[in-house]
N, C-alpha and C positions, 0 to 999 in steps of 0.2 A: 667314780666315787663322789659323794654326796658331798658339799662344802655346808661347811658349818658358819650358820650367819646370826650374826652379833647385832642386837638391837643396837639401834641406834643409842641408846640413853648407858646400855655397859659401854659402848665404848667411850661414848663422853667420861665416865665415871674413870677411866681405865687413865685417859688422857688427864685426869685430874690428881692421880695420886702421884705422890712426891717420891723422889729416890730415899728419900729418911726415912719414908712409913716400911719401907721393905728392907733395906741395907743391915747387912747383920756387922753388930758391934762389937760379937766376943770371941774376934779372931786375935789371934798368935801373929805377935808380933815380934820383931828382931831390931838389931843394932850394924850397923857399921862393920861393927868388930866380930858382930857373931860367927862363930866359925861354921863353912858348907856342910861338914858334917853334922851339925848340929839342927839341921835344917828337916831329916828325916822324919823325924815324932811330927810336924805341924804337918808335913806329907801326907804321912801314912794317917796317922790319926785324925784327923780333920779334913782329908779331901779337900784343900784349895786350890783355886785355880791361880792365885797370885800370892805370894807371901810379901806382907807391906815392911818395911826398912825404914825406922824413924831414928830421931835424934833430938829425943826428949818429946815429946807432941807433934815434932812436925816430920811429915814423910819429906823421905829425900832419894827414895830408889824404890825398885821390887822387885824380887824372885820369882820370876813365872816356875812352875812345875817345868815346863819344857827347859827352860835353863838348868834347873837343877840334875834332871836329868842328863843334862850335853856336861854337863858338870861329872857326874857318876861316871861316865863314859870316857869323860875323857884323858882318864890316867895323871889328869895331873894333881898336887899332893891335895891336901886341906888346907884351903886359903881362908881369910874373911871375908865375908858376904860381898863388903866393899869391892871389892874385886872385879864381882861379876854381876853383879847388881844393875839391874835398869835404872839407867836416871833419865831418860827419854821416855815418857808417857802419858797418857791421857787421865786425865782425873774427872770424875763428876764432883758436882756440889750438890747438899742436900734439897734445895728447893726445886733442883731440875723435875721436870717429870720425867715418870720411868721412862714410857714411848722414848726419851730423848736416851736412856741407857739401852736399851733395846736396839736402837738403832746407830750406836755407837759400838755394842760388844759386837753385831752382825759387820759395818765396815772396818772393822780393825780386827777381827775371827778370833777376838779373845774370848775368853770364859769369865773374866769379871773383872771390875778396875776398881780402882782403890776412892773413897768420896773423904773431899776434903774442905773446910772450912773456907769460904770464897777469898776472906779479907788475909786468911793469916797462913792455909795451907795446912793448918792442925787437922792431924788427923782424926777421922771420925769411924770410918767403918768401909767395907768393902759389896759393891754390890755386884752376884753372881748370875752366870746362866742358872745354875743349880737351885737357885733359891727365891730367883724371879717369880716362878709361874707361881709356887705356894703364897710368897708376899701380897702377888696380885688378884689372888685368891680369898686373901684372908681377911684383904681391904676391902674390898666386892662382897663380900658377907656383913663384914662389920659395918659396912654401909646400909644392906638391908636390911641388919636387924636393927637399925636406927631407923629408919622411914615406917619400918612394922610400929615400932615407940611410939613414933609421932602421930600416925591414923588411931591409932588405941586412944 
C-alpha cells in the first residue's frame, strides 16, 4: 500500500495550530448533583466521548461514555454523577498544539479530554478524536486561503 507523504510545510502548519482553533465549545455539560440517568440525551444526542462535570466554570470530574455505560449495566439504582465521576484526568490547555492532543488521546486510548484554562482550570471546551481530523482540516484550508490573499 502506497504512504501518503505530507510536505514538509503541511506538517509544519499542522504543528502550529492550537488545541483552541479546533476544540468544540458547545458541549453539554453537568453538575455534581446531576443524576446518571439524566446523562442519556448528551449520550445519544451528541456522541461524546467524555461528558465534563463542572461546579460553576470550573471542571472538577468526567463521565467517559464507557463509565456510563458500566453504570447502565451495573444494576445499581440512580445516583449523582458525583458518585462515579472521574476526578483523576488529563486536561489540555488551549495554547497546547494539537500534535500535543494527538499524542495524548493515542497514549491514554481515550477519545477526547476536556481543555481548560491553565491559570484557574475553568472550563473551556473538549477536544475529540471525532472532530480532530475536520478542525485540522479546516485550519489547513483557512490557512491557504490566506496565503492565496496575500500573492493576489
Amino acid at each position: 500500500m502506497d504512504q501518503i507523504r505530507i510536505s514538509q510545510s503541511v506538517t509544519e502548519r499542522i504543528y502550529g495550530i492550537r488545541v483552541e482553533k479546533i476544540m468544540r465549545t458547545d458541549v453539554v455539560r453537568v453538575t455534581p448533583d446531576t443524576m446518571m440517568s439524566e446523562l442519556k440525551y448528551a449520550v445519544k444526542e451528541n456522541n461524546y466521548a467524555c461528558i465534563p462535570v463542572l461546579t460553576g466554570e470550573k471542571l472538577v470530574g468526567q463521565i467517559s461514555i464507557e463509565g456510563y455505560i458500566d453504570w447502565l449495566t451495573s444494576g445499581i439504582g440512580d445516583v449523582p454523577v458525583k458518585n462515579l465521576m472521574d476526578k483523576d484526568y488529563k486536561t489540555l490547555h488551549p495554547d497546547e498544539p494539537v500534535i500535543t492532543a494527538v499524542r495524548e488521546l493515542e497514549h491514554i486510548g481515550l477519545r477526547g479530554l476536556p481543555v481548560v484554562e491553565q491559570s484557574s482550570d475553568r472550563f473551556l471546551g473538549v477536544i475529540c478524536r471525532c472532530t480532530m481530523m475536520e478542525g485540522v482540516l479546516a485550519e489547513l484550508d483557512v490557512s491557504d486561503e490566506n496565503e492565496e490573499a496575500e500573492r493576489k
